[in-house]
C-alpha positions as CSV (number, residue, x, y, z in Angstrom):
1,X,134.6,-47.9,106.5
2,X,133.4,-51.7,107.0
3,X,129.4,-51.6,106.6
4,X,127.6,-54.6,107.3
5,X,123.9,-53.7,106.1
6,X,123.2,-50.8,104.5
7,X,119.7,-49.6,101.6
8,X,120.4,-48.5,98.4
9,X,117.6,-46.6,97.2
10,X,115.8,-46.3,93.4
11,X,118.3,-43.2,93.1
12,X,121.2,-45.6,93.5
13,X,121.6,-43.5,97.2
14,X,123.2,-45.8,100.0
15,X,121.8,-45.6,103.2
16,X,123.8,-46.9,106.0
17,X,122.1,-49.0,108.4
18,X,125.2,-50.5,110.3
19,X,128.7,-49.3,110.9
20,X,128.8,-51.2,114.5
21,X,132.3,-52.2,113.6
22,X,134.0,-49.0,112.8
23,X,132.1,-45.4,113.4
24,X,129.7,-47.2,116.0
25,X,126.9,-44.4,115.0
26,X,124.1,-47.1,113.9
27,X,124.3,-51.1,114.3
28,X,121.6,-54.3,113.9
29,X,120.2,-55.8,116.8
30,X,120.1,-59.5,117.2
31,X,116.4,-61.6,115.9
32,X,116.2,-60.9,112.1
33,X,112.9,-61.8,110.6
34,X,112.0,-63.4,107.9
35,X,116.0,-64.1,106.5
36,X,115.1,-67.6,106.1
37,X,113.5,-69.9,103.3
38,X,110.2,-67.7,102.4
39,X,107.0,-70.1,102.7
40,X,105.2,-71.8,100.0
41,X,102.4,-71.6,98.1
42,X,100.6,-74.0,96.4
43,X,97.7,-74.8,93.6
44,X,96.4,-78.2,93.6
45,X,93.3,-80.0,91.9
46,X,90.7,-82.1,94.3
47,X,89.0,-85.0,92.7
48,X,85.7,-86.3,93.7
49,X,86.8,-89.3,95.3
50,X,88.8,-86.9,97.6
51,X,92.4,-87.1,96.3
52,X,94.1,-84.2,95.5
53,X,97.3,-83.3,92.9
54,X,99.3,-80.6,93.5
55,X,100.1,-78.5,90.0
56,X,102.4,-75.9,91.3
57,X,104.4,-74.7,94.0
58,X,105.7,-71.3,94.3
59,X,107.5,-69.0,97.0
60,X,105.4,-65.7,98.4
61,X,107.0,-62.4,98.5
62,X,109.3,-62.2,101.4
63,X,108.6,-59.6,104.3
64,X,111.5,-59.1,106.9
65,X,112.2,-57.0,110.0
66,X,115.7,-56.4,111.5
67,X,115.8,-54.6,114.4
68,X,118.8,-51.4,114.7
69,X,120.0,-49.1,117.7
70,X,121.4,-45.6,117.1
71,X,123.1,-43.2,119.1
72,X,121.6,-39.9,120.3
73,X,122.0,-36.7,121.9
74,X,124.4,-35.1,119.4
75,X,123.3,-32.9,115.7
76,X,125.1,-35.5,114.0
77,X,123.3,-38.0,115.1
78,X,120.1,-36.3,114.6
79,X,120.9,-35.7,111.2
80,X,122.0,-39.5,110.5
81,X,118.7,-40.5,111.8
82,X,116.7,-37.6,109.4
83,X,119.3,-39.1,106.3
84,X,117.9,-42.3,107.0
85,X,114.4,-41.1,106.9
86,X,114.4,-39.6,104.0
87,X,116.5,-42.4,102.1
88,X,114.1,-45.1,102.8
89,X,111.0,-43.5,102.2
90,X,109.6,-43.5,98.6
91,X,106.0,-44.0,97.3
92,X,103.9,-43.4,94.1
93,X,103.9,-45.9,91.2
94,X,107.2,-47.3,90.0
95,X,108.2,-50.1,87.4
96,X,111.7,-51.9,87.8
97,X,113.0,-51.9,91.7
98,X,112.0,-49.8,94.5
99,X,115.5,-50.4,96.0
100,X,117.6,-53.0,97.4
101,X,118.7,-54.5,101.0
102,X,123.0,-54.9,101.0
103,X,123.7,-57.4,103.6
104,X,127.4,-58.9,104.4
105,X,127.3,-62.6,104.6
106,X,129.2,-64.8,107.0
107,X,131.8,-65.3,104.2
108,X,132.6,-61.6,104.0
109,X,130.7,-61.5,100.7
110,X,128.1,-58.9,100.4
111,X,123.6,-60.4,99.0
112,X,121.4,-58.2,97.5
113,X,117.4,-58.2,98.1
114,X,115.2,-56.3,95.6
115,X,112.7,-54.7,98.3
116,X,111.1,-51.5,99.8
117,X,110.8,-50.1,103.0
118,X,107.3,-50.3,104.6
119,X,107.7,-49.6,107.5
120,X,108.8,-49.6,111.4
121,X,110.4,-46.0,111.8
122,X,107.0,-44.7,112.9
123,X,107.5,-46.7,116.2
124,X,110.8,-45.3,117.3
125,X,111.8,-46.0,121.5
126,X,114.2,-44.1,123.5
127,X,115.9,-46.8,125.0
128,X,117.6,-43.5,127.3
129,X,119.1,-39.9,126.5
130,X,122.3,-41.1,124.5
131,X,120.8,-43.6,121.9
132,X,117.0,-45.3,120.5
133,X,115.6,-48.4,119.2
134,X,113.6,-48.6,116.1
135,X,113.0,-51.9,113.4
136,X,113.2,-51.4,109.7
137,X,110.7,-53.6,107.7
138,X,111.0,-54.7,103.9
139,X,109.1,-56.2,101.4
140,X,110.4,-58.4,98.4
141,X,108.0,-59.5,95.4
142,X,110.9,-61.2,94.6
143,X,112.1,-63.5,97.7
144,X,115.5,-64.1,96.6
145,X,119.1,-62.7,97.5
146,X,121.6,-62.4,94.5
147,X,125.0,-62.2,94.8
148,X,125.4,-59.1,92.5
149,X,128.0,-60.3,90.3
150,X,127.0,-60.2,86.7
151,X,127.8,-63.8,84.6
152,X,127.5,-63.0,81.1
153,X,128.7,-64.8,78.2
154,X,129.7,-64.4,74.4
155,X,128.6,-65.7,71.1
156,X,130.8,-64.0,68.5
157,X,131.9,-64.7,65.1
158,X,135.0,-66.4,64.3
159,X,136.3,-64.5,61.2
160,X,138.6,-67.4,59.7
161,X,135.3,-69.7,59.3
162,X,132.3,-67.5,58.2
163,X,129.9,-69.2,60.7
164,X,128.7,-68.4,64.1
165,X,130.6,-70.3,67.3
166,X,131.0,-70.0,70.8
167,X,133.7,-69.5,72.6
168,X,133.9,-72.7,74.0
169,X,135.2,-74.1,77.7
170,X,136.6,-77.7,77.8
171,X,136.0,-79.2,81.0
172,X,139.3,-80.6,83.0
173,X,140.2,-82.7,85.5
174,X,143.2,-81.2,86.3
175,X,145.1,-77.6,86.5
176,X,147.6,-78.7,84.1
177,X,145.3,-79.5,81.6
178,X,143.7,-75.9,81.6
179,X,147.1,-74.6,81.5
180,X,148.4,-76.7,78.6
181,X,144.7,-75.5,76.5
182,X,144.6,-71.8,77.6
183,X,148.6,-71.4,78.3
184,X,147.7,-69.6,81.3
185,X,149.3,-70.4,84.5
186,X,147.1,-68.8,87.0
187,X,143.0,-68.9,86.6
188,X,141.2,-65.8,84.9
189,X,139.5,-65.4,81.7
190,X,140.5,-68.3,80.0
191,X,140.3,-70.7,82.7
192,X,138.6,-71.0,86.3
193,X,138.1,-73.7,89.0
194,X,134.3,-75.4,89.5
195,X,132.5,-77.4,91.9
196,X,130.4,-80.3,90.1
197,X,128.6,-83.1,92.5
198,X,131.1,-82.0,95.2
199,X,134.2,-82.9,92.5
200,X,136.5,-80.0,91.6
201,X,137.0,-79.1,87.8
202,X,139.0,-76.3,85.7
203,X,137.0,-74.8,83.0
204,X,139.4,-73.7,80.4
205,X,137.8,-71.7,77.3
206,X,139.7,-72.3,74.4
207,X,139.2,-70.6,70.8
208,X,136.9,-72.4,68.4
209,X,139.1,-71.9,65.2
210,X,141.8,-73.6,66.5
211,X,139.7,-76.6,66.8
212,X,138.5,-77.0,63.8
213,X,139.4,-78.8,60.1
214,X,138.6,-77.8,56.9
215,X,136.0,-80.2,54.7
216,X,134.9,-79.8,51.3
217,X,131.2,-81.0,50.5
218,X,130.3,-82.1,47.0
219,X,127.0,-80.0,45.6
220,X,125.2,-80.3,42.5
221,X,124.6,-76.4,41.5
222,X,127.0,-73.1,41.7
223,X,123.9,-71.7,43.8
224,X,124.3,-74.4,46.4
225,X,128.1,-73.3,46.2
226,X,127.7,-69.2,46.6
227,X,124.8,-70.0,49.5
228,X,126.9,-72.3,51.3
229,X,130.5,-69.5,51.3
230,X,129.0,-66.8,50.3
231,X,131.4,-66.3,47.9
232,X,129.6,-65.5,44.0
233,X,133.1,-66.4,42.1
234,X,135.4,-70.0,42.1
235,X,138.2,-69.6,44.3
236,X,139.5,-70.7,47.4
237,X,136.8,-71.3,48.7
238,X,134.3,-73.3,46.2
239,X,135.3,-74.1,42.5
240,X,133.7,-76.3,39.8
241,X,135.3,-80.2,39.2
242,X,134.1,-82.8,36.5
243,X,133.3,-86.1,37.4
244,X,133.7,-89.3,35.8
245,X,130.4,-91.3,36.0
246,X,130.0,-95.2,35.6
247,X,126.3,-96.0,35.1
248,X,125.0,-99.6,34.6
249,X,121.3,-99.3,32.4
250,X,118.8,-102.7,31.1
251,X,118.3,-100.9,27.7
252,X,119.5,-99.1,24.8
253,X,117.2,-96.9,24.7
254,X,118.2,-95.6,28.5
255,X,122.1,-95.4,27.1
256,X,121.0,-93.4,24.5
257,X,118.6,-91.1,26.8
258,X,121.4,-91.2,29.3
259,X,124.4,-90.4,27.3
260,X,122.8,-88.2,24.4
261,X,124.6,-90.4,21.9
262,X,122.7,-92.7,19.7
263,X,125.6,-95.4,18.7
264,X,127.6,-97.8,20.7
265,X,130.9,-96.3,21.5
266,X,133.7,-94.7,23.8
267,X,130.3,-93.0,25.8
268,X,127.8,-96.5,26.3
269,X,128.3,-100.2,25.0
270,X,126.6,-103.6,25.7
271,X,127.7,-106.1,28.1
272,X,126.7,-109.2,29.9
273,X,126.0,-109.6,33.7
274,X,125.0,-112.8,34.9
275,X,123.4,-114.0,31.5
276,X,121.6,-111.0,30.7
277,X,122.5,-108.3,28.2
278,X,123.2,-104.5,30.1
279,X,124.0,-101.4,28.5
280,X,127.2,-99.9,30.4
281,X,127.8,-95.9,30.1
282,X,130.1,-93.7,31.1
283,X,129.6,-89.7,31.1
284,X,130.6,-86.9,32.6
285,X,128.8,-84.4,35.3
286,X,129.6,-80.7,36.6
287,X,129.8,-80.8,40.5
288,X,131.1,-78.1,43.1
289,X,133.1,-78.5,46.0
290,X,132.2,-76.1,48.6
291,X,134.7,-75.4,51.7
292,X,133.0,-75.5,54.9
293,X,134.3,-75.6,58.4
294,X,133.6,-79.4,60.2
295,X,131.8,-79.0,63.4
296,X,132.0,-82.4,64.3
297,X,135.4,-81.7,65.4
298,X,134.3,-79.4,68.0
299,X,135.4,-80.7,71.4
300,X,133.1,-79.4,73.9
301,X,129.8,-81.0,71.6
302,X,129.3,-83.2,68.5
303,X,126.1,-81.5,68.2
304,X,126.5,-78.1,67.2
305,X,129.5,-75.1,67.2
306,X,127.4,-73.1,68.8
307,X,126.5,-74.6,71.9
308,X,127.6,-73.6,75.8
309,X,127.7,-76.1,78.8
310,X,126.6,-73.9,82.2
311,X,126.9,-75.3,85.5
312,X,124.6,-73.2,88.1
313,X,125.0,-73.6,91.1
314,X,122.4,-72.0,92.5
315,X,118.2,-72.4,92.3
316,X,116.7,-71.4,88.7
317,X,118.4,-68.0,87.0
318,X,116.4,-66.1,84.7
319,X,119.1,-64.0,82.1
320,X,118.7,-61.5,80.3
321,X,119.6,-61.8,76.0
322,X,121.1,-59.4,73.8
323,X,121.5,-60.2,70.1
324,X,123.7,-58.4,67.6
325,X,123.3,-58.3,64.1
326,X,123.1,-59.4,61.4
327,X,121.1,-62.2,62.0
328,X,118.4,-64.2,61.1
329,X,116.1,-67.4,61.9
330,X,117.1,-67.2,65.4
331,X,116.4,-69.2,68.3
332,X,117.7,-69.9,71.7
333,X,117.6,-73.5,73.0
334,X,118.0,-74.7,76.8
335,X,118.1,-78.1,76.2
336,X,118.2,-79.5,80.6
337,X,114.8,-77.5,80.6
338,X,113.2,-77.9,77.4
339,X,112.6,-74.1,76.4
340,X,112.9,-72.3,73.3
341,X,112.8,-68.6,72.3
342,X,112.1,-68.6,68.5
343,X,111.7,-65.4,66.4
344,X,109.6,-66.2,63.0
345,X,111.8,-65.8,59.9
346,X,110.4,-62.5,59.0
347,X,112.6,-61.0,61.6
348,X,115.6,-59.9,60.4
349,X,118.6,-57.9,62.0
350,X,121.0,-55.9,60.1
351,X,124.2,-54.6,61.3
352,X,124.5,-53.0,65.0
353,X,120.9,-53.9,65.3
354,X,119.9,-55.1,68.4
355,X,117.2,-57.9,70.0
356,X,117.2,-57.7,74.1
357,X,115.4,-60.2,75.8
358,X,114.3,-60.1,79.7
359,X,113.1,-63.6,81.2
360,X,112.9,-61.9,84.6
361,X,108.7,-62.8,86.0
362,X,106.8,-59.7,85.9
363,X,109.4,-58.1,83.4
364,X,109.4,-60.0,80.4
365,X,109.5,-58.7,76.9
366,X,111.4,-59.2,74.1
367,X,112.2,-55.9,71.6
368,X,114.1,-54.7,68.3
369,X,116.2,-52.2,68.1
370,X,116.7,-50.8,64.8
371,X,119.4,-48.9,63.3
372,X,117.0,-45.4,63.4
373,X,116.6,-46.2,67.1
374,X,112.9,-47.2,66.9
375,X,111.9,-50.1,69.4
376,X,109.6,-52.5,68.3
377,X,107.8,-55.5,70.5
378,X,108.7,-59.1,69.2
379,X,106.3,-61.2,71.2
380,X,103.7,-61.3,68.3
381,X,106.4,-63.1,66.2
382,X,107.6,-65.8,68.3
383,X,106.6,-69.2,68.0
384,X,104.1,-70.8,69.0
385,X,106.2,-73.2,71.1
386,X,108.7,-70.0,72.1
387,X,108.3,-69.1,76.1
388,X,110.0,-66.2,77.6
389,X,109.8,-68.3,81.0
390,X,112.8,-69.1,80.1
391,X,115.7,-70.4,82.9
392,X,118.7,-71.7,83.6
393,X,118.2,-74.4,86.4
394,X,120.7,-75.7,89.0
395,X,123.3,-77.9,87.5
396,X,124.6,-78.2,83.9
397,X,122.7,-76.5,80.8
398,X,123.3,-77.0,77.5
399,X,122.5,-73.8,75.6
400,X,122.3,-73.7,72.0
401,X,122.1,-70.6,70.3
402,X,121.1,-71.0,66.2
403,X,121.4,-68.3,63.7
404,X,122.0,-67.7,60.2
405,X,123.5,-64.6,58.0
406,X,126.1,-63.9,60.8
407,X,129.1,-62.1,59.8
408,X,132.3,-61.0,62.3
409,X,129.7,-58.3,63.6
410,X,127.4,-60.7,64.8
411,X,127.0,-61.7,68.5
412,X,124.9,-62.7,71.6
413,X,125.6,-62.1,75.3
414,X,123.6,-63.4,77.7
415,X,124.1,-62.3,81.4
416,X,122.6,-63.2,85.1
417,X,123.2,-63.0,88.5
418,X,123.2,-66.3,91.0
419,X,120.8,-66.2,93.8
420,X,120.0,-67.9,96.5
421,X,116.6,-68.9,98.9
422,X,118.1,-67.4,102.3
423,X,121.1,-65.3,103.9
């Protein structure tokens, strides 16, 4: 049946509070309360010469009152009336939501307050024998309605290149071009439509290996070699060349050193540059070449593979972070607001091991998971320059993700809802 406002309770009970457009048992009244922007409050700092700097700005908890009729005079009705009664009322100490206020927008699309009832169905009026009038009043710490669709996003190992990347989105200009990256004719997963400064773009994810080129880097050691693949034998991916060195020395004595041979020959002789007598060598050296994926190439950023553009539309999200292992020196990077979330290298997950990570005010915390089950608090190991007020602000973030140790195992999501100031 189509229900316009209804209360879901801490049990995850719905409480219908308007069904004006179908059943006609319960409906709102006209004159919400307290819908709107919330108001403001503010910290500032007053100077002697009586000038004064504001330092912050934030919004108080939101209180509103919405006014309902109900019919009356029949069991049913009584017993609708008693449902509601006993759905909204809850009290004692609670973490985590008390319950939350569903309310249909003019778009058909349904906001979500985080509140509790505290009050207005003690002053109940009979309006006349067939129905009453009563209001219904909530409070929110948290002033702001979400939409209550979950964004979330991966970071997962691409098993041709044996390093970490994101799942990347190109922006486009044009349907076509999502269609010719993803292939995908119709928007879905691999492609969706944006608004950015009023402009209308197509994201289109497109898979990181198939963006990338192979590079070999020169090394001086086998270690530097087996670090860099992970591989401990030659092969395809690392093996061991020789290199023919030219080397131009001012004495014989630094041939000799140079070359380990003590006489002029195929290995060192003497020539003349510009006048003066130089001692030429030539000698062989060991190097490695090491196969490594180029992450220049990768089209969405030149900085780093791992690296996600978000466009918010919205006022400031706070996500929540869940890291698989393995991983290890770890840190999360927005780079439009200029906050980290670093874990000190002692901190170390193996596999299925998880880190979660809640930015929510009032519910941060950042905890291990271990592979016994046993769930340890990380805040004494970030660092010092680490914040868990940590956000995603209205327009486009750049979110970088670093890690090291990953295998095809490894991954981070990170998820949120949009939300907004008023209904």
């Amino acid at each position: 049946m189509p229900v316009n406002v209804s209360y879901i309770n801490s049990y995850g009970e719905e409480i219908v509070l308007d069904d004006s457009e179908h059943i006609k048992t319960i409906g709102e009244l006209y004159g919400r309360e307290g819908t709107e922007m919330p108001s403001l409050d503010y910290d500032e700092i007053k100077y002697g010469d009586g000038s004064a700097d504001i330092t912050s700005i934030v919004l108080k908890p939101r209180e509103i009152t919405m006014s309902f009729w109900m019919r009356q005079g029949k069991q049913k009705y009584r017993e609708k009336l008693l449902e509601i009664k006993q759905g909204l009322l809850q009290t004692g100490q609670r973490e985590g939501n008390w319950g939350k206020l569903k309310v249909r927008g003019n778009d058909g699309n349904f906001l979500y307050l985080n509140c509790a009832y505290i009050g207005g169905l003690d002053k109940i009026v009979r309006e006349s024998w067939s129905w009453i009038k009563f209001d219904l009043k909530f409070r929110a710490s948290d002033p702001y309605f979400y939409n209550g669709v979950e964004y979330s996003y991966d970071i997962r190992q691409d098993d041709s290149s044996g390093y970490l990347f994101f799942s990347d989105a190109i922006l486009c200009n044009t349907i076509q071009e999502a269609v010719d990256i993803t292939g995908e004719q119709s928007p879905g997963n691999l492609w969706w439509e944006v608004r950015i400064n009023g402009e209308t773009k197509y994201y289109a994810i497109v898979p990181a290996s198939s963006l990338y080129l192979d590079t070999a880097v020169i090394l001086d050691t086998e270690q530097e070699a087996i670090d860099l693949t992970g591989e401990t034998e030659p092969g395809n991916h690392w093996w061991e060349t020789t290199f023919e060195i030219t080397d131009i020395v001012d004495t014989e004595q630094e041939a000799i050193e140079r070359t380990g041979e003590s006489v002029r020959g195929s290995v060192w002789w003497t020539i003349v540059i510009d006048g003066a007598l130089k001692y030429q060598l030539r000698y062989a050296e060991t190097k490695y070449y090491a196969i490594v994926r180029n992450r220049s190439l990768y089209m969405r950023s030149a900085q780093t593979n791992t690296g996600k553009d978000l466009y918010i539309q919205c006022d400031k999200i706070y996500p929540d972070i869940i890291i698989n292992g393995p991983a290890k020196n770890i840190s999360i990077i927005n780079e439009k607001t200029e906050r980290k979330i670093e874990l000190d290298v002692s901190i170390v997950l193996d596999v299925n091991e998880k880190i979660k990570i809640i930015t929510t005010p009032l519910k941060r915390k950042i905890t291990k998971t271990d592979k016994y089950g046993v769930v340890t608090n990380l805040i004494p190991w970030l660092s010092a320059d680490s914040t868990l007020d940590w956000w995603l602000g209205h327009g486009t973030n750049n979110v970088t993700y670093n890690n090291s140790e990953t295998t095809p195992e490894s991954w981070l999501k990170f998820s949120y809802m949009e939300r907004w100031g008023s209904l």
